[in-house]
DOKOL-335460 format. One line per field, with one value per atom (N, C-alpha, C, O): residue number from 1; residue in one letter; atom name; x, y, z. Coordinates in steps of 0.001 Angstrom, whole numbers, plus 500000, padded with zeros to 6 digits. Example, Ala and Ser with C-alpha at 12.3 -4.5 7.8 and 13.67 -1.06 7.14 Angstrom:
residues 2
n <- c(1,1,1,1,2,2,2,2)
res <- c(a,a,a,a,s,s,s,s)
atom <- c(N,CA,C,O,N,CA,C,O)
c1 <- c(513190,512300,513200,514236,512850,513670,512900,513409)
c2 <- c(494310,495500,496700,496681,497750,498940,500030,501138)
c3 <- c(507800,507800,507800,508465,507080,507140,507870,508039)
***
This chain:
residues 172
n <- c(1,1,1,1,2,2,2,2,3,3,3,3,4,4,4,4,5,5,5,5,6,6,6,6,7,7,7,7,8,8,8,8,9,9,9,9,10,10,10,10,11,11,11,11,12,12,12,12,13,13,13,13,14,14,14,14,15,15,15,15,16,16,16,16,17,17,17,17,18,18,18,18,19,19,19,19,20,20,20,20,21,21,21,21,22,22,22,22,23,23,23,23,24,24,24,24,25,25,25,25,26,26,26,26,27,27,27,27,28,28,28,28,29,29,29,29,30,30,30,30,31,31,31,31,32,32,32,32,33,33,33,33,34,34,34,34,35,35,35,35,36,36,36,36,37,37,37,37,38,38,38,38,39,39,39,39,40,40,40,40,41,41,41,41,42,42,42,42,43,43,43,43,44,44,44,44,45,45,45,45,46,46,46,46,47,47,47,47,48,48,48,48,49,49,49,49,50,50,50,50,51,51,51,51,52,52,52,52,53,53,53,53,54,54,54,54,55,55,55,55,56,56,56,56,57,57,57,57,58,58,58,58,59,59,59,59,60,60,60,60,61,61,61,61,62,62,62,62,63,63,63,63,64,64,64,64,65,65,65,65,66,66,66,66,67,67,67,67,68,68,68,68,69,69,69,69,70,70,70,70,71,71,71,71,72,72,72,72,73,73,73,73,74,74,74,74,75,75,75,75,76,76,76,76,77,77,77,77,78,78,78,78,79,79,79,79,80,80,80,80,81,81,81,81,82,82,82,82,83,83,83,83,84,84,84,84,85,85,85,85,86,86,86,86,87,87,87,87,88,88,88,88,89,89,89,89,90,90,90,90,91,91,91,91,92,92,92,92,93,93,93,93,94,94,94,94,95,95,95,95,96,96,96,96,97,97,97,97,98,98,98,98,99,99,99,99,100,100,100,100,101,101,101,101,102,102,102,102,103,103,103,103,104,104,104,104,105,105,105,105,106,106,106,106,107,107,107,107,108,108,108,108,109,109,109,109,110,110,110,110,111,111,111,111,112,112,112,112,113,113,113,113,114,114,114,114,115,115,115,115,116,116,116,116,117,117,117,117,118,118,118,118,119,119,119,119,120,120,120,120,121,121,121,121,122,122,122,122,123,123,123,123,124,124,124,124,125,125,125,125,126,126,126,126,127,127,127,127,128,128,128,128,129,129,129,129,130,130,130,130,131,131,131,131,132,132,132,132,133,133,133,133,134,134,134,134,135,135,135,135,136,136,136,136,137,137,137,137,138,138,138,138,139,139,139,139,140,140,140,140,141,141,141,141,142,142,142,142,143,143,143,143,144,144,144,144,145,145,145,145,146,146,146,146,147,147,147,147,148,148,148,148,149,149,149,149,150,150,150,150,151,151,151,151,152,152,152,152,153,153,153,153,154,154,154,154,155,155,155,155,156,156,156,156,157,157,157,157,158,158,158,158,159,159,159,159,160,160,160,160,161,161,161,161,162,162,162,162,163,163,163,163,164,164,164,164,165,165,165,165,166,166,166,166,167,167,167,167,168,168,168,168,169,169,169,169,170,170,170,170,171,171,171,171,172,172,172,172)
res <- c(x,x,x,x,x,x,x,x,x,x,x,x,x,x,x,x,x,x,x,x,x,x,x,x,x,x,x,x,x,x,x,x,x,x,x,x,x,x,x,x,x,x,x,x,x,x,x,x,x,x,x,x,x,x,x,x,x,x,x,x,x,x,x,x,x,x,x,x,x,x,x,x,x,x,x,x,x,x,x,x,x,x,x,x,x,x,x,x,x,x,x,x,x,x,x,x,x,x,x,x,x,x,x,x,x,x,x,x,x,x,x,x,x,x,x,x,x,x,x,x,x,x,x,x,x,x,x,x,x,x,x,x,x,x,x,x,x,x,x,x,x,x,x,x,x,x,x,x,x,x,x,x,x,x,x,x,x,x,x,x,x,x,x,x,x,x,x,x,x,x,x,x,x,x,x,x,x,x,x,x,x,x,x,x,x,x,x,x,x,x,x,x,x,x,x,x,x,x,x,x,x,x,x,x,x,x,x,x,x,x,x,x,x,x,x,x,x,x,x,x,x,x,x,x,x,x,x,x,x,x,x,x,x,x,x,x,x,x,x,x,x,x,x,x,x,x,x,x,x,x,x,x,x,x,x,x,x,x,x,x,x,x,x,x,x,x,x,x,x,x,x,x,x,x,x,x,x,x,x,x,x,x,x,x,x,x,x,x,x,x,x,x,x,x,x,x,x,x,x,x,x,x,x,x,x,x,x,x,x,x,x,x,x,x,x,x,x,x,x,x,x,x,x,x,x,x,x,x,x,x,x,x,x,x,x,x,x,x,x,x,x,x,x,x,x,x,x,x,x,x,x,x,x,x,x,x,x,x,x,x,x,x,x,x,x,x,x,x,x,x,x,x,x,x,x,x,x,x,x,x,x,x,x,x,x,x,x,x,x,x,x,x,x,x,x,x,x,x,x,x,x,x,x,x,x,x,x,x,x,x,x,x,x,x,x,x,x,x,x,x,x,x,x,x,x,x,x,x,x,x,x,x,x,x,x,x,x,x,x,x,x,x,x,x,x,x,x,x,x,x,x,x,x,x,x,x,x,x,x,x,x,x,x,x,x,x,x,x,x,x,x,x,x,x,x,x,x,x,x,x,x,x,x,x,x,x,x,x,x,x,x,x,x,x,x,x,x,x,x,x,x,x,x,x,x,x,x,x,x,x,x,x,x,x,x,x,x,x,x,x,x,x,x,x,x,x,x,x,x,x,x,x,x,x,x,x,x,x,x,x,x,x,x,x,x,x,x,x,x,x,x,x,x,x,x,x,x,x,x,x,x,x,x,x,x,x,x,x,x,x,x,x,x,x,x,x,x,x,x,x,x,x,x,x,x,x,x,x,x,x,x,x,x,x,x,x,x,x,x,x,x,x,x,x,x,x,x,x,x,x,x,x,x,x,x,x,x,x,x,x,x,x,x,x,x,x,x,x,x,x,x,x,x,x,x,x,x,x,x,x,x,x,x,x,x,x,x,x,x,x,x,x,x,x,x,x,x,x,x,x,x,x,x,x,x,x,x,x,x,x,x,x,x,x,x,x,x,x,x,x,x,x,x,x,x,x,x,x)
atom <- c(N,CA,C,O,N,CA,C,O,N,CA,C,O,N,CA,C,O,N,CA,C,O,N,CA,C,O,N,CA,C,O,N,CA,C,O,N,CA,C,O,N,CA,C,O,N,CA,C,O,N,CA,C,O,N,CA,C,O,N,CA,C,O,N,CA,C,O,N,CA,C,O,N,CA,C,O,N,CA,C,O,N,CA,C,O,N,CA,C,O,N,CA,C,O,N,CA,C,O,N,CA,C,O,N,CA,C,O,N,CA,C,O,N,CA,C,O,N,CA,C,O,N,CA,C,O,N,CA,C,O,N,CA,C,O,N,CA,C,O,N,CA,C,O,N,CA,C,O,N,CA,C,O,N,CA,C,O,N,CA,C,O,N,CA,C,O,N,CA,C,O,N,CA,C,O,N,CA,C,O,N,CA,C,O,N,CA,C,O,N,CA,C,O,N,CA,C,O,N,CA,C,O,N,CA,C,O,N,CA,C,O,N,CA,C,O,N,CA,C,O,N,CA,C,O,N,CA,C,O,N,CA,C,O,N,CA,C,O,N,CA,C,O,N,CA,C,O,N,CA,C,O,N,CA,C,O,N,CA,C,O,N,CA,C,O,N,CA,C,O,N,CA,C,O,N,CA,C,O,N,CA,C,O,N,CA,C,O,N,CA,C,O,N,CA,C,O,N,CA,C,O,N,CA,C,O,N,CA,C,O,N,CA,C,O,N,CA,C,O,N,CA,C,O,N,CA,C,O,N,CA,C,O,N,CA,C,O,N,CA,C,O,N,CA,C,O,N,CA,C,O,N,CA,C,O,N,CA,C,O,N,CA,C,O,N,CA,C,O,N,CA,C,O,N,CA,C,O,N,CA,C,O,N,CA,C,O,N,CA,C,O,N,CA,C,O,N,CA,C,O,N,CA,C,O,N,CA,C,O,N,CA,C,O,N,CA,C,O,N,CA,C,O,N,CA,C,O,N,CA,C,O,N,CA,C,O,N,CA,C,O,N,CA,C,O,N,CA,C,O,N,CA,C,O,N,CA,C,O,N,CA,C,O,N,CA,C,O,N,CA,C,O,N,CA,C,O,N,CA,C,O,N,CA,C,O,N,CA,C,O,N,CA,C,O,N,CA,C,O,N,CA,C,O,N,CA,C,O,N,CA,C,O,N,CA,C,O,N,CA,C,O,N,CA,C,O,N,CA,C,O,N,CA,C,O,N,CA,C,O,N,CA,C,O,N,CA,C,O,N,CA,C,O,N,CA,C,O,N,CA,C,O,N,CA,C,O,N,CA,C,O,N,CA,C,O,N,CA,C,O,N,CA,C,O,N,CA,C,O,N,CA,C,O,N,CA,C,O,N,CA,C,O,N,CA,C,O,N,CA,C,O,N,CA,C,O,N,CA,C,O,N,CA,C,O,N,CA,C,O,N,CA,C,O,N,CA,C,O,N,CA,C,O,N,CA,C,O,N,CA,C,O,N,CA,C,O,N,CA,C,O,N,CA,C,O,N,CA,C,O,N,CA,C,O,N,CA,C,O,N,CA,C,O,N,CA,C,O,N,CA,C,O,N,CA,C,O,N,CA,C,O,N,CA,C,O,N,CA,C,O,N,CA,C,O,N,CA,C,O,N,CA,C,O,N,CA,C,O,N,CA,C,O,N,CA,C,O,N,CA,C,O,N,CA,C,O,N,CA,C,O,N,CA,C,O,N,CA,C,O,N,CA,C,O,N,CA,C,O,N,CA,C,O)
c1 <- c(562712,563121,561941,560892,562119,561088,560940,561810,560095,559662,560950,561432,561479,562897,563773,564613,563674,565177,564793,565497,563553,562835,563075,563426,562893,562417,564533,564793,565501,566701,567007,567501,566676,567041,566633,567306,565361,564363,565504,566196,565737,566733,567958,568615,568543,570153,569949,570604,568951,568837,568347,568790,567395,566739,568448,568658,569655,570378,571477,572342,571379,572251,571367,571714,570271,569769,570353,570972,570048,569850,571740,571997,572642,573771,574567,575404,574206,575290,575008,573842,575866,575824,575808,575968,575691,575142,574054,574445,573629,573314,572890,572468,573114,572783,571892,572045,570880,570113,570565,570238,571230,570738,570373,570236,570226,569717,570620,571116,570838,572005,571741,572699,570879,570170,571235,571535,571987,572921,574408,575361,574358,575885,576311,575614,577175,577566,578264,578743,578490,578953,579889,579828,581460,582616,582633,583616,581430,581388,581041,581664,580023,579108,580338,580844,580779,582416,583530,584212,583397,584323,583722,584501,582348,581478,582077,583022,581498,582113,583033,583071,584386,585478,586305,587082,585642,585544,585092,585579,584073,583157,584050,584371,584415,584955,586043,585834,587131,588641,588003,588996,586897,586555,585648,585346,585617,585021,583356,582524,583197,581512,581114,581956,580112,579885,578175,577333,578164,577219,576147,576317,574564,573870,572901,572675,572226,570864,570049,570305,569102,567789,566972,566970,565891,564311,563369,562791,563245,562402,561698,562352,560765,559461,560433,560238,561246,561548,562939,563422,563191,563896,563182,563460,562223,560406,560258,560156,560283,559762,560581,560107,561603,563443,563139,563291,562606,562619,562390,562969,560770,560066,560309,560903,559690,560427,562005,562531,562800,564041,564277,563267,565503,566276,566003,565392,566435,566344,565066,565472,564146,563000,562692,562281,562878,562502,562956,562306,564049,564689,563479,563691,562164,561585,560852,560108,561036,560003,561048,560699,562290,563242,563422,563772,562931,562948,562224,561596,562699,561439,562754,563852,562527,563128,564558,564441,565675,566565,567413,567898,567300,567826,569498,569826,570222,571696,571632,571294,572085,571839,573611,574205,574148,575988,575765,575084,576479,576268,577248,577563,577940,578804,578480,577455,579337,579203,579598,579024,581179,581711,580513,580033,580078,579257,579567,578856,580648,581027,581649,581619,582090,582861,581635,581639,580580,579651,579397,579880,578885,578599,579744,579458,581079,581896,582402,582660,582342,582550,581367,581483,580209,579065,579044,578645,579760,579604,581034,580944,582340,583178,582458,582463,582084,581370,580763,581516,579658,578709,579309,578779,580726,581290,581441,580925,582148,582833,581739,581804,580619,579547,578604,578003,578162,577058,575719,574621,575928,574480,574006,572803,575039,575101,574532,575167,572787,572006,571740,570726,572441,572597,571170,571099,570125,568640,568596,567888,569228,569501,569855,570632,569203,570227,569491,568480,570455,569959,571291,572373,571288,572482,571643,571242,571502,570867,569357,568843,568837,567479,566912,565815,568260,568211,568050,568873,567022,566978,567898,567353,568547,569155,568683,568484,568702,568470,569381,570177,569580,571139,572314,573407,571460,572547,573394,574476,572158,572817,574333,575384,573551,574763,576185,577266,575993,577109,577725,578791,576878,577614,577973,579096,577444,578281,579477,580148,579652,580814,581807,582810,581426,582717,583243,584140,582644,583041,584580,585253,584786,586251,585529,584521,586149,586326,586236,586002,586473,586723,588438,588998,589125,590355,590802,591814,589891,590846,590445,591263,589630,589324,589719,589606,590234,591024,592436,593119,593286,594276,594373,595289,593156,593131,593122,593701,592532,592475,594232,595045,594030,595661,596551,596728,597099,597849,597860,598789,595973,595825,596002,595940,596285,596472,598175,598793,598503,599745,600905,602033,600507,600664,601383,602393,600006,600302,601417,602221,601649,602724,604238,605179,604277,605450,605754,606919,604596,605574,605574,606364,605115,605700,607041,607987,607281,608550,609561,610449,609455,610141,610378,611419,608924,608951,609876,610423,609871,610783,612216,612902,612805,613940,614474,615672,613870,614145,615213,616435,614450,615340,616795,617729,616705,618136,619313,620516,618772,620031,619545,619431,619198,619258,620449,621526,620311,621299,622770,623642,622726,623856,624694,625907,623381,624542,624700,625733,624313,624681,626140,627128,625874,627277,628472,629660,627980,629512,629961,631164,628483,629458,629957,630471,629538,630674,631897,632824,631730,633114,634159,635376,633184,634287,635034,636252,634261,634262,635567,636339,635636,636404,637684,638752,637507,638883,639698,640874,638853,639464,640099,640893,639726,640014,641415,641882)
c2 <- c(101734,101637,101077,101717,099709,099113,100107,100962,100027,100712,100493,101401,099023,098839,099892,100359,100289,100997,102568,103557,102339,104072,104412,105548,103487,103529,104240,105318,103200,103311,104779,105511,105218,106230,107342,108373,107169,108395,108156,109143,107220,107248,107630,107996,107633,108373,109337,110057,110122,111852,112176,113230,111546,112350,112377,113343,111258,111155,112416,112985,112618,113578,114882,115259,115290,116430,116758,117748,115928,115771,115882,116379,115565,115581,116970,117572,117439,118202,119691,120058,120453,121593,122443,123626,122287,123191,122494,121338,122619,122035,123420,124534,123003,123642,122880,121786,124035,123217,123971,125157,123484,123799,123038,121818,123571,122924,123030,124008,121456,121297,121203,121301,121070,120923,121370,122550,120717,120711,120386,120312,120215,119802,118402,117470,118126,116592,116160,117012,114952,113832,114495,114908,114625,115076,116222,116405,117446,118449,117948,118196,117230,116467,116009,116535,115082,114598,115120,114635,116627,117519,118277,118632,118461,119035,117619,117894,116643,115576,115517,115100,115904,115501,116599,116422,118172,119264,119247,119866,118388,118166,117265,117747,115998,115044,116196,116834,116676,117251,118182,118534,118977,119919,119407,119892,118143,117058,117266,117229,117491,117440,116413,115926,116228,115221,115995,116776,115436,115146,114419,113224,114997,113925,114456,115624,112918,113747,112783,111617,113173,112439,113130,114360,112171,112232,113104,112620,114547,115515,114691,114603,114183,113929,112824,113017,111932,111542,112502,112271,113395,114059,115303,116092,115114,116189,115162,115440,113768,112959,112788,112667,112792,112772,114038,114144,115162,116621,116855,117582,115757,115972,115696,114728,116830,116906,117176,117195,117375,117349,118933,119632,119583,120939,121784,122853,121280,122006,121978,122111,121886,121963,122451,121819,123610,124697,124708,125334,124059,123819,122863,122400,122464,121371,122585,122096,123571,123989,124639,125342,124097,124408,123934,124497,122323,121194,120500,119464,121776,121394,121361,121817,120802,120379,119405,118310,119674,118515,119777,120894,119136,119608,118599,117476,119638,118277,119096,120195,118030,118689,118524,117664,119624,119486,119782,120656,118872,119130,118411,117260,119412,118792,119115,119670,118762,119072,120544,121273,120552,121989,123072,123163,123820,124988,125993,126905,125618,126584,125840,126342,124689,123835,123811,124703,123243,122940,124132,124210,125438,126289,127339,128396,126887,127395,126507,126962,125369,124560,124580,124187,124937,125274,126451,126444,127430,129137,128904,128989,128602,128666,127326,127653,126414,125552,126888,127586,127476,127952,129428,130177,129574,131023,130387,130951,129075,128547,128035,128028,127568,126500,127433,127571,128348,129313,128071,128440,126726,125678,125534,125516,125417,125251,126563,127611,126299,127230,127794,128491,127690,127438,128437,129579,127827,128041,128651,129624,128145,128187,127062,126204,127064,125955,126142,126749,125357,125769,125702,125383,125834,126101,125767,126657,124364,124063,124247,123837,125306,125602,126721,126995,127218,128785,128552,127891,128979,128687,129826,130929,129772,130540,130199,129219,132190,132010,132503,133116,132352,132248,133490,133556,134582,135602,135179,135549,134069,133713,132818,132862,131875,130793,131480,130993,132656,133651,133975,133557,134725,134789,134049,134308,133127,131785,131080,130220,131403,131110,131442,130912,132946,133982,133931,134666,133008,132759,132072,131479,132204,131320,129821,129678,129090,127445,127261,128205,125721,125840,125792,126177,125201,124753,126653,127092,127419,128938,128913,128416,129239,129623,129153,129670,127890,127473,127850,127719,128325,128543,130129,130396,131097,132102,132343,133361,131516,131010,131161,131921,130186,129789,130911,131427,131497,132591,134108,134881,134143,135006,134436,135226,132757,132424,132948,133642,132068,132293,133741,133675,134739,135939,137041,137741,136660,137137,136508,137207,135060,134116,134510,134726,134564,135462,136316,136646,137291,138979,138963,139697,138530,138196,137572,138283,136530,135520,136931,137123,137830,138980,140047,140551,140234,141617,140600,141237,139474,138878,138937,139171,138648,138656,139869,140126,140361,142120,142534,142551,142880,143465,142526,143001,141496,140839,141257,141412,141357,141470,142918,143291,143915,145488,145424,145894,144833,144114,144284,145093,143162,142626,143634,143838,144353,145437,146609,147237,146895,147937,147643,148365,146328,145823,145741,145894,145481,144856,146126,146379,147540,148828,149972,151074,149148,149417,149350,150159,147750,147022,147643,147780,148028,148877,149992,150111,150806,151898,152005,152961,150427,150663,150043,150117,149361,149152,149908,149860,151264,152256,153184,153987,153113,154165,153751,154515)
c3 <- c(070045,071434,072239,072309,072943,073479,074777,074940,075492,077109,078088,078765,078057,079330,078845,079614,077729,076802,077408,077609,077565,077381,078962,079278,079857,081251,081786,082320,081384,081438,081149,082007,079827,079083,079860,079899,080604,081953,083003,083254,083521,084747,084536,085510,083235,083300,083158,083912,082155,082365,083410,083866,084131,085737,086556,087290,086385,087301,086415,087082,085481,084734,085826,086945,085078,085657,087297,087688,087825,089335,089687,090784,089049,089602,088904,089578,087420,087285,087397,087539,087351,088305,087012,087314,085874,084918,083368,083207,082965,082158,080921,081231,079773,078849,077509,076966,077262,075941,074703,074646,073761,072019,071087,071186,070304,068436,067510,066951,067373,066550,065193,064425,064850,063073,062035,062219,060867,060377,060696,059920,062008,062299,061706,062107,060956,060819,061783,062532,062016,062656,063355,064513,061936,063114,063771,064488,063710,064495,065773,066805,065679,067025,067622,068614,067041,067695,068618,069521,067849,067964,069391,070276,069489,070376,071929,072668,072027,072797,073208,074366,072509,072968,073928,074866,073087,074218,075816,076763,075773,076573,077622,078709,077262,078306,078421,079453,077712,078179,079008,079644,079569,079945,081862,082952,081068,082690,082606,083513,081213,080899,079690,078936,079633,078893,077571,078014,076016,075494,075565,075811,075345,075385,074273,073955,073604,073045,073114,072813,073482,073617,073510,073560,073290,072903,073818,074791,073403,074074,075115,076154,075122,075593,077016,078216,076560,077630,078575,079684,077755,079187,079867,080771,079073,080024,081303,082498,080589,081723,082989,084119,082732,083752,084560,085777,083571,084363,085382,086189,085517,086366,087723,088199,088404,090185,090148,091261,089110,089296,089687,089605,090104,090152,088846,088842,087951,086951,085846,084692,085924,085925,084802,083829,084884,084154,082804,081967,082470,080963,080429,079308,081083,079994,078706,077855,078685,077921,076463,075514,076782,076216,074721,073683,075150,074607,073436,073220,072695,071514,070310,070630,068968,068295,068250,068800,067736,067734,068919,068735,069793,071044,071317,070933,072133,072629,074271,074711,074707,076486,076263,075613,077018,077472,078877,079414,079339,081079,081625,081325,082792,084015,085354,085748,085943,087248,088037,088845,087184,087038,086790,085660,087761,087308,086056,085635,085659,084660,082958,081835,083360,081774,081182,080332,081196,079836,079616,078486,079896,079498,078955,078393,079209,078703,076896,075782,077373,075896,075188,074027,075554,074981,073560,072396,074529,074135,073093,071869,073813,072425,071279,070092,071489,069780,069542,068863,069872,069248,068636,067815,069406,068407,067292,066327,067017,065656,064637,063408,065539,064731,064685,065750,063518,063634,063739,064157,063354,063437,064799,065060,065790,067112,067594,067716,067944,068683,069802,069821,070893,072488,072747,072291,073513,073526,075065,075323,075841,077699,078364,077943,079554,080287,081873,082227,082591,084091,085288,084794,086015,086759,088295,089045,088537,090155,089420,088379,090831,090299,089232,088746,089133,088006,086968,086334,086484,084704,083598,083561,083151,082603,080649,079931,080479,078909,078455,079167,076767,076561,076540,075978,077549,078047,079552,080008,080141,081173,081323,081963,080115,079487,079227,079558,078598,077963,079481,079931,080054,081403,082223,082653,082684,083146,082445,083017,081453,080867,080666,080188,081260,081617,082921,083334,083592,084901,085202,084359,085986,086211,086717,087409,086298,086444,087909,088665,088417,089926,090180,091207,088935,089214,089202,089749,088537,088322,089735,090510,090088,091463,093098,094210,092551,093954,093583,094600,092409,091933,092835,093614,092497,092709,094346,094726,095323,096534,097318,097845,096999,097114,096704,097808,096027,095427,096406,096636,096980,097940,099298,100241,099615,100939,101170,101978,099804,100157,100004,100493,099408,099432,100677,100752,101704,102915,103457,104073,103312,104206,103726,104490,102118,101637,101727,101505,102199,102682,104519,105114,104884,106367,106179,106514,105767,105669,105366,106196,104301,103826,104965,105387,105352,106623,108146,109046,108139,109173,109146,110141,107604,106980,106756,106640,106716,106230,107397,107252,108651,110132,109602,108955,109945,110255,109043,109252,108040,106772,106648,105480,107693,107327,108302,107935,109609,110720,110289,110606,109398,108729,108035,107998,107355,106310,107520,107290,108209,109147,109872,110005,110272,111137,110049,110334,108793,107704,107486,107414,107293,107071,108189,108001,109648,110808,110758,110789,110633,110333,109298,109423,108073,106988,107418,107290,107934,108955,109837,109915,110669,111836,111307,111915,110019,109183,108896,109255,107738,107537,108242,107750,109647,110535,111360,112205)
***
């Protein structure tokens, strides 16, 4: 890899670091190909992406960046998984690494938080953002459905009162 290749390779991880909202480090040593594959494709369906590169230049990306603190992470055959979602990479992280005992998950960082790999575990138990605006919504709309009910209610208690007048003044 000439220096232009190296210089490129510093600017997409400083812009990885710098944009996604979780990042995680492990050691993949023994995984073959279609696991790695298999690791990736989790990753995009999840709105996160794989990377691996060369220790020394994503020390160099590190630098001055948010997440900082993962450079010391970065020793052996390292894979960075990272999105934006505060919670998908570290969730597609943690299920590979139940299935792939090779897949080492080391820590990670979350903004400026460095997390080690109890943090990872717990961030991954987190709800998503899509659960969480799901969960949002469900409690906006909650309240609006039992009003609509407590409005409806009087009139058809109304109704059956007057129909069993009416029965009333039939029979009589």
């Amino acid at each position: 890899m000439d220096r232009a290749q190296k210089e490129k390779v510093v600017e997409e991880l400083g812009q990885i670091f710098e944009s996604s909202g979780v990042v995680v480090v492990a050691h993949y040593v023994g995984l073959t190909v279609a696991e790695m594959q298999d690791l990736r494709a989790r990753a995009r369906d999840a709105g996160g992406a794989v990377r691996v590169a060369k220790n020394r230049l994503a020390k160099i990306a590190l630098d001055g960046k948010p997440c900082e603190s993962i450079a010391d992470l970065l020793t052996g055959m390292t894979v960075l998984t990272y999105s934006e979602d505060p919670v998908a990479a570290a969730k597609v992280a943690e299920d590979f690494a139940k299935e792939n005992k090779k897949f080492e998950i080391l820590g990670g960082a979350m903004g400026e938080n460095a997390l080690d790999r109890a943090g990872v575990e717990a961030v991954s138990k987190m709800p998503s953002r899509e659960e969480l605006i799901a969960q949002i919504a469900s409690c906006i709309g909650a309240p609006a459905s039992n009003i609509a009910g407590a409005i409806g209610a009087p009139a058809s208690n109304i109704a059956s009162i007057l129909s069993t007048i009416e029965e009333k003044a039939e029979a009589a």
